[in-house]
N, C-alpha and C positions, 0 to 999 in steps of 0.2 A: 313334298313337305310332310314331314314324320313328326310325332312327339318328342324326340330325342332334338328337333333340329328348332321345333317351337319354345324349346324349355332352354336351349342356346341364347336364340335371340330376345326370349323375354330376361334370362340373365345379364344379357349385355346393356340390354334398353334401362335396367336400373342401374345396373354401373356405371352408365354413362351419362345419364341422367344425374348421380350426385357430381361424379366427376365434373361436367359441367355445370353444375352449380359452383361447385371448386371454382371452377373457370374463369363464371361472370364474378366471381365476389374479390379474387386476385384482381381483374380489370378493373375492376370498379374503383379498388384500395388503391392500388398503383400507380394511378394517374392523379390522384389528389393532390398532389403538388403542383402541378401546372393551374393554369387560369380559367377560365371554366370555357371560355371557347379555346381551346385547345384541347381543355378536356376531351370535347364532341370531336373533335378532327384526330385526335391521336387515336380514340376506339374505331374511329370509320378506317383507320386504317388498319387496325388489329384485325378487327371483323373482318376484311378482307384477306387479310394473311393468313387467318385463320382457317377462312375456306381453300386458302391455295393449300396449306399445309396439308389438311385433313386430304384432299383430293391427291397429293404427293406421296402419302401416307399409304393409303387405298392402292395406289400404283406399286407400290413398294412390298403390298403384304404377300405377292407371287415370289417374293424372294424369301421373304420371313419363312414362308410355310416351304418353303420349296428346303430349304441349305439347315443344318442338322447346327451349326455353327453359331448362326445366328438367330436360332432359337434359342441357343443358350445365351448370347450377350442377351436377348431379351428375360430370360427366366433372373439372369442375376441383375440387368437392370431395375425388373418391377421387385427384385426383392431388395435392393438399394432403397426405391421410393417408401417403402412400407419401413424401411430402416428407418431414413430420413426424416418422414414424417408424424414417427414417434418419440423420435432424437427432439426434433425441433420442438413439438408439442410440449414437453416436458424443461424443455430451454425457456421459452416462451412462454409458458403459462397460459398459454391458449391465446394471446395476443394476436394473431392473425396475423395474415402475410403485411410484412413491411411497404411503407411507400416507400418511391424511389425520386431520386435530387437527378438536378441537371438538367439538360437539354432536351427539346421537344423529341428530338430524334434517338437520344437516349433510352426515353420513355417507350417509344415505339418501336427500337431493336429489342428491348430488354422483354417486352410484352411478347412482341413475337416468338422468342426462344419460349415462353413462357408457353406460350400455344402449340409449338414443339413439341415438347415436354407432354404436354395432351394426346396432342396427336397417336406420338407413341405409343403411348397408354393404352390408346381405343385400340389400335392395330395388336399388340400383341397380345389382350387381354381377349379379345377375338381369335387368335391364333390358338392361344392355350384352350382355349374351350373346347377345341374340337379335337376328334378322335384320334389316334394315330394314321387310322384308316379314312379316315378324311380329308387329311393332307395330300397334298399333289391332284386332288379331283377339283372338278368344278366348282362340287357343292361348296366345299370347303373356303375356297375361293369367297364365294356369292356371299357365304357369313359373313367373310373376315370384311369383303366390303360394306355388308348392313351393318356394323356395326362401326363402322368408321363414318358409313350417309346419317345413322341415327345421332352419333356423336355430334355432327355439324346441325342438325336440323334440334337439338337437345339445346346445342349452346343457345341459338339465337330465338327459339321460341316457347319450349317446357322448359328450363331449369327455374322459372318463375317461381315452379311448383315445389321443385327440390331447395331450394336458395329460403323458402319457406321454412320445410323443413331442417335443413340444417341451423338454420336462425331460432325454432325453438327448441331441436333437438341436438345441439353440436356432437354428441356420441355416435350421432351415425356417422358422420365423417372418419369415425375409428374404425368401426363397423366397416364401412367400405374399404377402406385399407387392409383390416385382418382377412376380407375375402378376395385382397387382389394379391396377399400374402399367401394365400391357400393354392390361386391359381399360378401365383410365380412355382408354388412346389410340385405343382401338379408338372408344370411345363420342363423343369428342372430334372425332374424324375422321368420323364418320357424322352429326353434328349439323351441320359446317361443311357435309357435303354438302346436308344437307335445306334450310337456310338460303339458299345459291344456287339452289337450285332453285325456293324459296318466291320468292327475289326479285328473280330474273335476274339474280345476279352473276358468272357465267362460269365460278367457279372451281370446279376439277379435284381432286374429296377424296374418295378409296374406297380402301379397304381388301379388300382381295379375300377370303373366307371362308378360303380356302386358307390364305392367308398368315395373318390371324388364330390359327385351327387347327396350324400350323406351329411358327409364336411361341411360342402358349403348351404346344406341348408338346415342344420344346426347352427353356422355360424351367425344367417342371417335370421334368425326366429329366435334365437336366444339373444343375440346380440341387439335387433328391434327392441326386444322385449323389455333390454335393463336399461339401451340409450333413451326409449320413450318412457321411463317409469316418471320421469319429472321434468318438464318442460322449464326453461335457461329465459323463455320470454314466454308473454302472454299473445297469445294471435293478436291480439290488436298491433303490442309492437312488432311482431313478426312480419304482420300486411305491410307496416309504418317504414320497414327497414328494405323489404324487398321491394315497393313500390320506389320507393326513393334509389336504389339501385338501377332497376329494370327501364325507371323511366330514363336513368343518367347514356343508360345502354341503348333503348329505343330514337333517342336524339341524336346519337352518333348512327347507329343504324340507318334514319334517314336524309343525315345526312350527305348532300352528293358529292362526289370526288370531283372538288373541280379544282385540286394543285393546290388550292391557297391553305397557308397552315396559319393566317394571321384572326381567322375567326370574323373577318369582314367583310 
């Protein structure tokens, strides 16, 4: 364990931290349309999917890190998301993710992709973090999974704290996006290099550690600095909004899987 390898996963553990705030506040919204016990039975079942995924995820990052290919569908997929959810933002007005009509099991495919969609996220956000020279070793490995275990262990017990902050700061949510925009380019720019290399095209793509490390933490200390200049709610409604959330979340959480989707 090096500083290079602490200052990895303390970058991921806030990423993923808002990201899963993301998370719970999608589930939260998504299911409002159903009846309130369904509500409970349709997150007990997301939360479970959720962990299959992420654990699916985890098993999948030996290939992300491993094939030059599919690091690049990952560099253009997280630069799609930061696309997307600047497109949307700006559509929407800030109106936050849409509920969804239909059927109980609608609800609960539609969430799942939705956790997907996360999983992703942790996995190659993890990937890109790390060196070229850290690819195909252990270490690199062991990251890409701590930050896929933090992801799961983020969603169902910290994002309390981040679901918080984005409730009175909604600009980090930007924030976090511009810096998963940094690392889609970082990822992007290290695949063009390994690609000439593999096949003798000449061309000239590196990103220096430095300047990576620079980037993103300019992006996150000036970007903190103007999303928290003015708080969107006062802590009180903040607590008001995320207790009301977290508890809708903790009822499903223990709630047991015993088949029945009728809430009786």
């Amino acid at each position: 364990m090096n500083t290079e390898i602490i200052v990895i996963l303390a970058t991921l553990a806030v990423l993923e931290g808002l990201l899963s705030a993301d998370n719970a506040l999608v589930m939260a919204v998504m299911v409002r349309p159903l009846p309130a016990s369904l509500q409970q039975k349709a997150l007990t079942y997301v939360m479970w999917g959720a962990m299959i995924l992420r654990l699916a995820g985890v098993l999948l990052a030996s290939f992300i890190i491993k094939y030059w290919f599919l690091r690049a569908f990952g560099a253009a997929y997280l630069a799609y998301l930061v696309i997307a959810h600047f497109l949307k933002k700006g559509k929407d007005d800030g109106e936050g993710p849409k509920e969804l009509t239909g059927s109980f099991w609608n609800v609960v495919i539609s969430l799942n992709l939705v956790n997907l969609a996360f999983s992703v996220d942790s996995i190659l956000a993890g990937v890109a973090l790390l060196k070229p020279a850290m690819r195909d070793t252990a270490t690199g490995f062991w990251i890409v999974v701590a930050g896929g275990i933090m992801g799961l262990i983020l969603v169902r017990f910290a994002s309390t704290f981040f679901l918080k902050l984005l409730d009175r700061f909604p600009a980090l949510d930007d924030v976090a996006y511009v810096l998963i925009g940094w690392i889609a380019l970082k990822l992007g720019i290290e695949t063009v290099e390994q690609v000439s290399e593999l096949y003798h095209l000449g061309i000239s793509a590196h990103m220096p550690p430095a300047v990576f490390w620079t980037g993103m933490a300019l992006i996150a200390g000036v970007g903190t600095f103007i999303a928290t200049r003015k708080a969107a709610r006062s802590e009180v409604q903040a607590d008001a909004d995320v207790r009301a959330i977290t508890e809708q979340r903790n009822r499903a959480a223990n709630d047991p899987l015993d088949g029945r989707i009728d809430g009786t």
